[in-house]
Biopython code that builds the backbone (N, CA, C, O; Angstrom):
import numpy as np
from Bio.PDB.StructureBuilder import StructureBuilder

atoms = [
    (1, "UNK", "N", (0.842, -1.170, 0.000)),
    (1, "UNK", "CA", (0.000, 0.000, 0.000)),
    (1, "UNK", "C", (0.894, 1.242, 0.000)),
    (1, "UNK", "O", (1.693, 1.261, 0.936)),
    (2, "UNK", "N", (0.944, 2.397, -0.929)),
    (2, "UNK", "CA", (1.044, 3.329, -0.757)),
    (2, "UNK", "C", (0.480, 4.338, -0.753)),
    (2, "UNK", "O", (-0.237, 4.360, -1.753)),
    (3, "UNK", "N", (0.323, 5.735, 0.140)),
    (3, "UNK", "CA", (-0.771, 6.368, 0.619)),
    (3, "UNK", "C", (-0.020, 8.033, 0.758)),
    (3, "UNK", "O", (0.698, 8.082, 1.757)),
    (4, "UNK", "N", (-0.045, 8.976, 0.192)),
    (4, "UNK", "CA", (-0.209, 10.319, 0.713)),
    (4, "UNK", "C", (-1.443, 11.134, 1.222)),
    (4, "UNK", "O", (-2.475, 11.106, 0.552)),
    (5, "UNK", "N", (-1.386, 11.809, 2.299)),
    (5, "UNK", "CA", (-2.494, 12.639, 2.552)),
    (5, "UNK", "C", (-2.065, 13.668, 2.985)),
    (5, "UNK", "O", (-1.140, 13.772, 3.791)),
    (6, "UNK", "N", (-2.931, 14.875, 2.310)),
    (6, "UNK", "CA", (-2.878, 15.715, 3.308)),
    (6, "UNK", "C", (-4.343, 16.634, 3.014)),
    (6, "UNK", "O", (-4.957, 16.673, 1.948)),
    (7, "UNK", "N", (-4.650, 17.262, 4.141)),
    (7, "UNK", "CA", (-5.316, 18.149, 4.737)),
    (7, "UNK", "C", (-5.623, 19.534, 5.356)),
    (7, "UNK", "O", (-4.750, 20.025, 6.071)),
    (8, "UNK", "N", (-6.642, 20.134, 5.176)),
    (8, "UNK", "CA", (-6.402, 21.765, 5.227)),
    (8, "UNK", "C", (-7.415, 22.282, 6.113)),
    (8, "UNK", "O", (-8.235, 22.961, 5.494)),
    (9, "UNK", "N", (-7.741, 22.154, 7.893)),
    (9, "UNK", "CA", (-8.768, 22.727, 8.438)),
    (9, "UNK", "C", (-8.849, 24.067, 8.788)),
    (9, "UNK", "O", (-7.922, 24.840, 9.028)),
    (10, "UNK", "N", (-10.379, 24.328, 8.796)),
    (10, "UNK", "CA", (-10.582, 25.620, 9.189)),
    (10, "UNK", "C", (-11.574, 25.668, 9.916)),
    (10, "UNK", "O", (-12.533, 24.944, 9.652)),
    (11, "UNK", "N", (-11.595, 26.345, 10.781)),
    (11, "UNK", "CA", (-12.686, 26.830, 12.027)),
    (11, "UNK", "C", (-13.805, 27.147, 10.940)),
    (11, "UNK", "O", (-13.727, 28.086, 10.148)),
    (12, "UNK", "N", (-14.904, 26.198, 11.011)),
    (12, "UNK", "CA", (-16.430, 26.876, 11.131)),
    (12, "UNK", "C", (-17.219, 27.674, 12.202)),
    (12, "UNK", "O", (-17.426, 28.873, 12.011)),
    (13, "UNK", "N", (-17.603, 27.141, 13.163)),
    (13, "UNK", "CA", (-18.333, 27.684, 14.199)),
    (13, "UNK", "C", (-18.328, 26.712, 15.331)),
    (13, "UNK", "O", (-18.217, 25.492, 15.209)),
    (14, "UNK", "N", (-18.427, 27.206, 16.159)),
    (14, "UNK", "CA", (-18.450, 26.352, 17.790)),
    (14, "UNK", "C", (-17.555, 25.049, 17.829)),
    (14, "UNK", "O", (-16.348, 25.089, 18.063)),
    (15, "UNK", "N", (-18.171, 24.041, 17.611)),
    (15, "UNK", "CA", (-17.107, 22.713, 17.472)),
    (15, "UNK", "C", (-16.683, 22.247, 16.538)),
    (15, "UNK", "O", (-16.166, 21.130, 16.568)),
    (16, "UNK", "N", (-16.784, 23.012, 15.375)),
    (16, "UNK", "CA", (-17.301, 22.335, 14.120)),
    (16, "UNK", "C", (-16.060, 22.713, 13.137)),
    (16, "UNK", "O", (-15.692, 23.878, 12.987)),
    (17, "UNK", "N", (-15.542, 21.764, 12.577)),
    (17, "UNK", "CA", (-14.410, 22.301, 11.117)),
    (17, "UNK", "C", (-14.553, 21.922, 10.084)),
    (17, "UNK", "O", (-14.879, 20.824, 9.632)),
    (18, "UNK", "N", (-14.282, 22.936, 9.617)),
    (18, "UNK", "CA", (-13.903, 22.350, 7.517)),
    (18, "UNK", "C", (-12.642, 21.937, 6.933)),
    (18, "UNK", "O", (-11.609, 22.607, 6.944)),
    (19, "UNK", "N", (-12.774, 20.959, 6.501)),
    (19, "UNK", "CA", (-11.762, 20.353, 5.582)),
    (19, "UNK", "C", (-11.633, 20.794, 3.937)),
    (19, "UNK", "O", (-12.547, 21.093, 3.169)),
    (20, "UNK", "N", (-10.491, 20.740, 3.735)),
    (20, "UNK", "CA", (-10.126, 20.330, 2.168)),
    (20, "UNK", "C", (-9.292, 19.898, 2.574)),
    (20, "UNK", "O", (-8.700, 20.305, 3.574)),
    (21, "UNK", "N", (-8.793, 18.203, 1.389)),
    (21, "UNK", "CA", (-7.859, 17.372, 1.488)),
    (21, "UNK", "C", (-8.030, 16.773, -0.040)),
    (21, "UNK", "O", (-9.022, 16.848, -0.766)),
    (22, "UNK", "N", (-6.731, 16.143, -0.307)),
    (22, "UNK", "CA", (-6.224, 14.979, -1.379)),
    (22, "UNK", "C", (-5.597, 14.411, -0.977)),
    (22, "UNK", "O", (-4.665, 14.777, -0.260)),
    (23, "UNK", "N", (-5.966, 12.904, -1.394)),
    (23, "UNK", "CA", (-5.447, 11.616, -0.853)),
    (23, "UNK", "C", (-5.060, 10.611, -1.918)),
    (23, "UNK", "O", (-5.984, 9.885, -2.285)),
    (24, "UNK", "N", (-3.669, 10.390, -2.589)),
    (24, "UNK", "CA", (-2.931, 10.011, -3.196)),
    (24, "UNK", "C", (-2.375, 8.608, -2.857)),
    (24, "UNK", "O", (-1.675, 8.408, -1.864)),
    (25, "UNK", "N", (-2.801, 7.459, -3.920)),
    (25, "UNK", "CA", (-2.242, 6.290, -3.263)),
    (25, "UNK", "C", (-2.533, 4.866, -4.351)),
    (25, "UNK", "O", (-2.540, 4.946, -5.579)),
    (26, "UNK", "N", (-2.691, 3.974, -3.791)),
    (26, "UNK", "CA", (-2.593, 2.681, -4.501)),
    (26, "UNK", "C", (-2.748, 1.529, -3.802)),
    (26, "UNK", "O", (-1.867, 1.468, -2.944)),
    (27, "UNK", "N", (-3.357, 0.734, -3.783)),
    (27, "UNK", "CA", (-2.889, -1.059, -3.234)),
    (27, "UNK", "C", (-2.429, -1.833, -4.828)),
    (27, "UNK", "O", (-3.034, -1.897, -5.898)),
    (28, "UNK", "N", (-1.170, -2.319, -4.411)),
    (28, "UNK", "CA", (-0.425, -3.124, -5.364)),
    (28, "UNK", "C", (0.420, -4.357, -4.666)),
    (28, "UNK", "O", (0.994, -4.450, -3.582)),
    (29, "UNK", "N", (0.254, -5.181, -5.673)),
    (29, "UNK", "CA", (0.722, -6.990, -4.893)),
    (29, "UNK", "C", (2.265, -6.677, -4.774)),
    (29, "UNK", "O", (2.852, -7.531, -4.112)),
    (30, "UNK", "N", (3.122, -5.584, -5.290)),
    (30, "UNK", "CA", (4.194, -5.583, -4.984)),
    (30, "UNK", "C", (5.235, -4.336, -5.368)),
    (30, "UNK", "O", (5.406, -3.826, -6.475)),
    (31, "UNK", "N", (5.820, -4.035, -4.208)),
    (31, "UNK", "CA", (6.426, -2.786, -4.333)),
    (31, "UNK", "C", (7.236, -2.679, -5.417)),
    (31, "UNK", "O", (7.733, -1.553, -5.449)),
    (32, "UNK", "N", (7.670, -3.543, -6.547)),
    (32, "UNK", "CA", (8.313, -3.485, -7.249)),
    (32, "UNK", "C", (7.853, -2.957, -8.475)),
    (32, "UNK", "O", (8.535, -2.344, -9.297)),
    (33, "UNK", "N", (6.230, -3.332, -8.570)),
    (33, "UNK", "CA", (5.637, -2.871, -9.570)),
    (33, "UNK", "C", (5.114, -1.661, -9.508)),
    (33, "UNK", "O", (4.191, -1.487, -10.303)),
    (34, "UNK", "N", (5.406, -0.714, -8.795)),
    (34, "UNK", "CA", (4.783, 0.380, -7.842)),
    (34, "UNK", "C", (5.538, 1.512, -8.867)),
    (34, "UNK", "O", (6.747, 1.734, -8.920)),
    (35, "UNK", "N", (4.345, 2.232, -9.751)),
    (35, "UNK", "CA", (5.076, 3.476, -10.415)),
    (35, "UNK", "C", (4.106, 4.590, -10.409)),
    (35, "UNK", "O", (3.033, 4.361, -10.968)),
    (36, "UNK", "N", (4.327, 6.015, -9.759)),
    (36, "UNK", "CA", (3.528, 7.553, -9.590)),
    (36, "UNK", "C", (2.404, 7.141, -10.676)),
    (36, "UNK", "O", (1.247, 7.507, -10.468)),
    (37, "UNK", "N", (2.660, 6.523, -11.625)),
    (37, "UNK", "CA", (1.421, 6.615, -12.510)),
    (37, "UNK", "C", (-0.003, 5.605, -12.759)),
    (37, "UNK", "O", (-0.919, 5.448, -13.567)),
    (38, "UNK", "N", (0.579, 4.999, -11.318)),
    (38, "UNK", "CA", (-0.212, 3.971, -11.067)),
    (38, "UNK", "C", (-1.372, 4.437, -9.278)),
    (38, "UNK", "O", (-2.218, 3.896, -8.566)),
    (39, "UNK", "N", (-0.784, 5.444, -9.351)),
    (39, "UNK", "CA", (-1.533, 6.168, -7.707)),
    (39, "UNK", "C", (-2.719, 6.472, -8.743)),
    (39, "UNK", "O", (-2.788, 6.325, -9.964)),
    (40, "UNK", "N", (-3.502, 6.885, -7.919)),
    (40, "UNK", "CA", (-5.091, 7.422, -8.304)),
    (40, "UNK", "C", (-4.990, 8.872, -7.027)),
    (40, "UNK", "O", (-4.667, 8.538, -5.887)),
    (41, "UNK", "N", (-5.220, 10.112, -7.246)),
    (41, "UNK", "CA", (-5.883, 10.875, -6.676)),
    (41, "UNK", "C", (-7.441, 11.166, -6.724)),
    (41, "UNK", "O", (-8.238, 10.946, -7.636)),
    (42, "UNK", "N", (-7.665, 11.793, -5.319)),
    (42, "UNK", "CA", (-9.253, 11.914, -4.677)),
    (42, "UNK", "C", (-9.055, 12.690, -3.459)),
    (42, "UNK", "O", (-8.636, 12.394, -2.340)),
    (43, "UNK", "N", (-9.685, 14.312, -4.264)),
    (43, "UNK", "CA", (-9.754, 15.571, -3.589)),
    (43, "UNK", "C", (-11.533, 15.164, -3.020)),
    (43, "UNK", "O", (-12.409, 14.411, -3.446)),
    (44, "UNK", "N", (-11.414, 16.174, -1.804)),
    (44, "UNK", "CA", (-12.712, 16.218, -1.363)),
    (44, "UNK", "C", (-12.721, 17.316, 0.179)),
    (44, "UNK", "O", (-11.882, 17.870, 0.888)),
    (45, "UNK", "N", (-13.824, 17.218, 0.132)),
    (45, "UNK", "CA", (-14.453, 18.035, 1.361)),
    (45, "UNK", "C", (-14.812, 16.581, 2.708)),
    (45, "UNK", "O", (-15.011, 15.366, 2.727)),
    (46, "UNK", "N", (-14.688, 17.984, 3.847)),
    (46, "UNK", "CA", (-15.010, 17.277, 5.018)),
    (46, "UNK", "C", (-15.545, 18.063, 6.029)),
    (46, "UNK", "O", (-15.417, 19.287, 5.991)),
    (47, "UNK", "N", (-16.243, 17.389, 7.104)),
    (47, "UNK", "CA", (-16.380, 18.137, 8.154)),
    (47, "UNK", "C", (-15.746, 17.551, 9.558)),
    (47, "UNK", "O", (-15.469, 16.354, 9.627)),
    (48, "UNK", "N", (-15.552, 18.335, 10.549)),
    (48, "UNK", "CA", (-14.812, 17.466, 11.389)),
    (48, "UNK", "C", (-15.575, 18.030, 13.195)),
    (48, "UNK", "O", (-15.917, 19.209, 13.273)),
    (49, "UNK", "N", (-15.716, 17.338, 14.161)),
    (49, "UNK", "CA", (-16.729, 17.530, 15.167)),
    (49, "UNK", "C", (-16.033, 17.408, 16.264)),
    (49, "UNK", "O", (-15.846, 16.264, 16.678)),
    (50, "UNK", "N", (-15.475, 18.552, 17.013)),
    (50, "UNK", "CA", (-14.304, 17.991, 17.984)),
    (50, "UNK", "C", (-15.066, 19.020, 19.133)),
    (50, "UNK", "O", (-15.368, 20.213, 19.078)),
    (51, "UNK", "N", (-15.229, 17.963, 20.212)),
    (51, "UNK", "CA", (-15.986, 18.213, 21.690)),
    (51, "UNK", "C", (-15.047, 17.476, 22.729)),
    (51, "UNK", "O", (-15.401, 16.416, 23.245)),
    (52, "UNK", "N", (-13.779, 18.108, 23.030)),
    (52, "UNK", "CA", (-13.224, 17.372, 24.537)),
    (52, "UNK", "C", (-12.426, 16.632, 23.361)),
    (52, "UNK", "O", (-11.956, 16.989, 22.280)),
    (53, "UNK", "N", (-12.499, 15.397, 24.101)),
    (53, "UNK", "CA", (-11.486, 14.398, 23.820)),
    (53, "UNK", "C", (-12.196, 13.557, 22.756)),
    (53, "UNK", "O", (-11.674, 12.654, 22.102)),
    (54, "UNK", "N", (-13.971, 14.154, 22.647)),
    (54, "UNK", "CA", (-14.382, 13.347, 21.700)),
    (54, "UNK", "C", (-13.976, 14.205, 19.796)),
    (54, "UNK", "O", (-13.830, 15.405, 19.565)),
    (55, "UNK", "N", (-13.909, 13.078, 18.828)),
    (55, "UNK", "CA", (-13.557, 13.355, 17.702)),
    (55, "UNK", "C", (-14.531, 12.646, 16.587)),
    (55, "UNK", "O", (-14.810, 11.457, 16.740)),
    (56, "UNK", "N", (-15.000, 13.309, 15.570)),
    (56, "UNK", "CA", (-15.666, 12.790, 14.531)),
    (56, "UNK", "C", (-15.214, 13.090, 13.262)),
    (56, "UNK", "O", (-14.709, 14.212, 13.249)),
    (57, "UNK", "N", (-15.194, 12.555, 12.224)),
    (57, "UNK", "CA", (-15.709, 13.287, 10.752)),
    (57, "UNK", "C", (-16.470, 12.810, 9.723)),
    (57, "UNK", "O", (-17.201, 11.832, 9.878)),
    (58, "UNK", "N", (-16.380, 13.364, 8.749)),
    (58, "UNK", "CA", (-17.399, 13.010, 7.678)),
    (58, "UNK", "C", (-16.491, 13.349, 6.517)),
    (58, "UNK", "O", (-15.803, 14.344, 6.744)),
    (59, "UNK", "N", (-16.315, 12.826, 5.412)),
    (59, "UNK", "CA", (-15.038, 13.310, 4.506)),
    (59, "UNK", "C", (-16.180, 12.919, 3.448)),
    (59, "UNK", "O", (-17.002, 12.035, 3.692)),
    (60, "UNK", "N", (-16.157, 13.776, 2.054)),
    (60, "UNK", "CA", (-16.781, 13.244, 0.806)),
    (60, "UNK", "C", (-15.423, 12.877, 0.062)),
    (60, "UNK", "O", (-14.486, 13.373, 0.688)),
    (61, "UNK", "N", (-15.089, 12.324, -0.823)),
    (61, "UNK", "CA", (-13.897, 12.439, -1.785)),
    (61, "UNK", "C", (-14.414, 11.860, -3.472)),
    (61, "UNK", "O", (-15.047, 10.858, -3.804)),
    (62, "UNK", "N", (-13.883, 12.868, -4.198)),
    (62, "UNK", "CA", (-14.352, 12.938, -5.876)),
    (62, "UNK", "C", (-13.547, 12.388, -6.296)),
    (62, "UNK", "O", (-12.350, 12.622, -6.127)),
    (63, "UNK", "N", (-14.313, 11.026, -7.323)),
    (63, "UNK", "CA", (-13.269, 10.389, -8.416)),
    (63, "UNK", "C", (-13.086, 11.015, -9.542)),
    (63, "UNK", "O", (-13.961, 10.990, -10.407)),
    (64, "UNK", "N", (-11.372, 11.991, -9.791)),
    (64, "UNK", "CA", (-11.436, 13.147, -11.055)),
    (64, "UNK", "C", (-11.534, 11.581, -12.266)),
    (64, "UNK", "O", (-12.291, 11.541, -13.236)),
    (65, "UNK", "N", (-10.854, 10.777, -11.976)),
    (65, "UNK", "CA", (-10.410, 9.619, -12.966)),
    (65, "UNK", "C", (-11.443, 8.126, -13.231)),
    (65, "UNK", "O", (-11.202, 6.974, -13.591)),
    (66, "UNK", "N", (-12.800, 8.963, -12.790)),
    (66, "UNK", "CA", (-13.608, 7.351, -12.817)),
    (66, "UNK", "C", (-13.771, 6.971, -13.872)),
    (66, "UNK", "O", (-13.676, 7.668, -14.881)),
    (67, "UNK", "N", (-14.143, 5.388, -13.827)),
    (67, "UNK", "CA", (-14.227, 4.524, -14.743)),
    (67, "UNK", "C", (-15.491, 4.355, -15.317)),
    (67, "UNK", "O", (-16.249, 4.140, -14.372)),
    (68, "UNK", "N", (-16.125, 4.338, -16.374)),
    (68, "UNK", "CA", (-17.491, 4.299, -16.546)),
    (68, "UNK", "C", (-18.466, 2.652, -15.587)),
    (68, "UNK", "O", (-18.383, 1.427, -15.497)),
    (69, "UNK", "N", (-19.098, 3.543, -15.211)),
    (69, "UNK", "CA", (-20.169, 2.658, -14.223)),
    (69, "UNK", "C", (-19.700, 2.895, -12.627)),
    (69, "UNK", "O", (-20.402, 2.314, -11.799)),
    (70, "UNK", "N", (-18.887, 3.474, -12.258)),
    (70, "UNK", "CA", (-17.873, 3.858, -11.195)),
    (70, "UNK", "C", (-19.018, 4.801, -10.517)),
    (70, "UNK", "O", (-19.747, 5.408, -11.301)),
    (71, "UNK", "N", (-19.218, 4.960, -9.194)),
    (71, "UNK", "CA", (-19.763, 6.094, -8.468)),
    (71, "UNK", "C", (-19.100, 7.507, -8.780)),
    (71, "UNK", "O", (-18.062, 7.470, -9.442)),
    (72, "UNK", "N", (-19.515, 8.572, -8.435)),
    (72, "UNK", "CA", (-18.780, 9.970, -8.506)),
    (72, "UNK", "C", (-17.879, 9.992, -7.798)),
    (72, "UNK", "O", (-16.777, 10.430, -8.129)),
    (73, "UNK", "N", (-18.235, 9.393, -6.362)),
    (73, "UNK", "CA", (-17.362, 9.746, -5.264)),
    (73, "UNK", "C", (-17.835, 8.863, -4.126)),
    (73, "UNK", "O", (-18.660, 7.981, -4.364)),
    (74, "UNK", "N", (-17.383, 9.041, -2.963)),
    (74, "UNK", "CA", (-17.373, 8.058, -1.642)),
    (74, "UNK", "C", (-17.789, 8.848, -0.388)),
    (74, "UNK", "O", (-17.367, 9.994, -0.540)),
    (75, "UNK", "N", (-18.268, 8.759, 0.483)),
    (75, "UNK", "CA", (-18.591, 9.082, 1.952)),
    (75, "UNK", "C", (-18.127, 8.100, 2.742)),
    (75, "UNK", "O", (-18.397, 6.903, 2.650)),
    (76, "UNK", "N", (-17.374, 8.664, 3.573)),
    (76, "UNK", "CA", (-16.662, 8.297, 4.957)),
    (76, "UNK", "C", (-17.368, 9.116, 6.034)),
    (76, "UNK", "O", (-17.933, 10.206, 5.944)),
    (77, "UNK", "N", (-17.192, 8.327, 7.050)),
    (77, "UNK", "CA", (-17.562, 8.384, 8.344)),
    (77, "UNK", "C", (-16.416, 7.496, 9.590)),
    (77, "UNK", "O", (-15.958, 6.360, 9.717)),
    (78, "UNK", "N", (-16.350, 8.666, 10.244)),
    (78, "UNK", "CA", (-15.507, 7.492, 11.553)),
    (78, "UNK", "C", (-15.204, 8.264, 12.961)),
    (78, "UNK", "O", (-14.487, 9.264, 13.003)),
    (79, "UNK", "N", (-15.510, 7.982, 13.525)),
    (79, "UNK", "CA", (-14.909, 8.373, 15.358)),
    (79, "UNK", "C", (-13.796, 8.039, 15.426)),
    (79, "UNK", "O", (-13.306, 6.918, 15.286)),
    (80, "UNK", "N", (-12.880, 9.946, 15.865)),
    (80, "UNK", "CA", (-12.008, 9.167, 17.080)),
    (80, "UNK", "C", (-11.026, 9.386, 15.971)),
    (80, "UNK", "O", (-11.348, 9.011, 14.843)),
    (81, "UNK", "N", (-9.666, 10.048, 16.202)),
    (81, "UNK", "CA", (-8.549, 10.708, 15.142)),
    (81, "UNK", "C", (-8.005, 9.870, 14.946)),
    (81, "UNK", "O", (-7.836, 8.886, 15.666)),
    (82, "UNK", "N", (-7.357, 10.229, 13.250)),
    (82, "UNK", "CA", (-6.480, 9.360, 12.586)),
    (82, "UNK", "C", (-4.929, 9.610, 13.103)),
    (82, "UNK", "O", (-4.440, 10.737, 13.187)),
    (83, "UNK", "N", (-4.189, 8.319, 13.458)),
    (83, "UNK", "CA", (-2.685, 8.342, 13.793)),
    (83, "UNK", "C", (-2.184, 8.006, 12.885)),
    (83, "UNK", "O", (-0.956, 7.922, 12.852)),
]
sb = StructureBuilder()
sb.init_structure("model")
sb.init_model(0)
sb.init_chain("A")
sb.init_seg("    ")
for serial, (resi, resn, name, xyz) in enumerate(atoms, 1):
    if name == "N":
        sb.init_residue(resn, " ", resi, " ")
    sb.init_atom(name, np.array(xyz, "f"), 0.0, 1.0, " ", f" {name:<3s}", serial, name[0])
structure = sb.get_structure()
């Protein structure tokens, strides 16, 4: 697996943040076969819900490169920050 991310928050209001991010990457049976032109990028929006120690988000992410019959894009959901 190879994976870049990164991310851009900004204060909405009270607990609440906005994201922009692109997330750059691949699953391949072997690092050998592993070439930049084989990653797929997927920009998207998010929101993020931070109360105390509790953590949420919601991320959309757009396929610029889909395949015909392919969705537009994906929704995520998950508690609790990424390490």
């Amino acid at each position: 697996m190879f994976l870049l991310n990164n991310e851009v928050r900004l204060p909405l209001f009270a607990i609440f943040d906005g994201v922009g991010f692109v997330d750059i990457g691949n699953v391949l049976p072997s690092v050998r076969i592993s070439t930049p032109s084989r990653c797929e990028s997927r920009p998207g929006l998010g929101l993020r819900v931070v109360r105390g120690t509790w953590y949420s988000r919601a991320d959309y992410g757009v396929k610029l490169d889909r395949r015909t019959g392919e969705s537009r894009g994906a929704l995520f959901f998950s508690i609790g920050q990424a390490t």
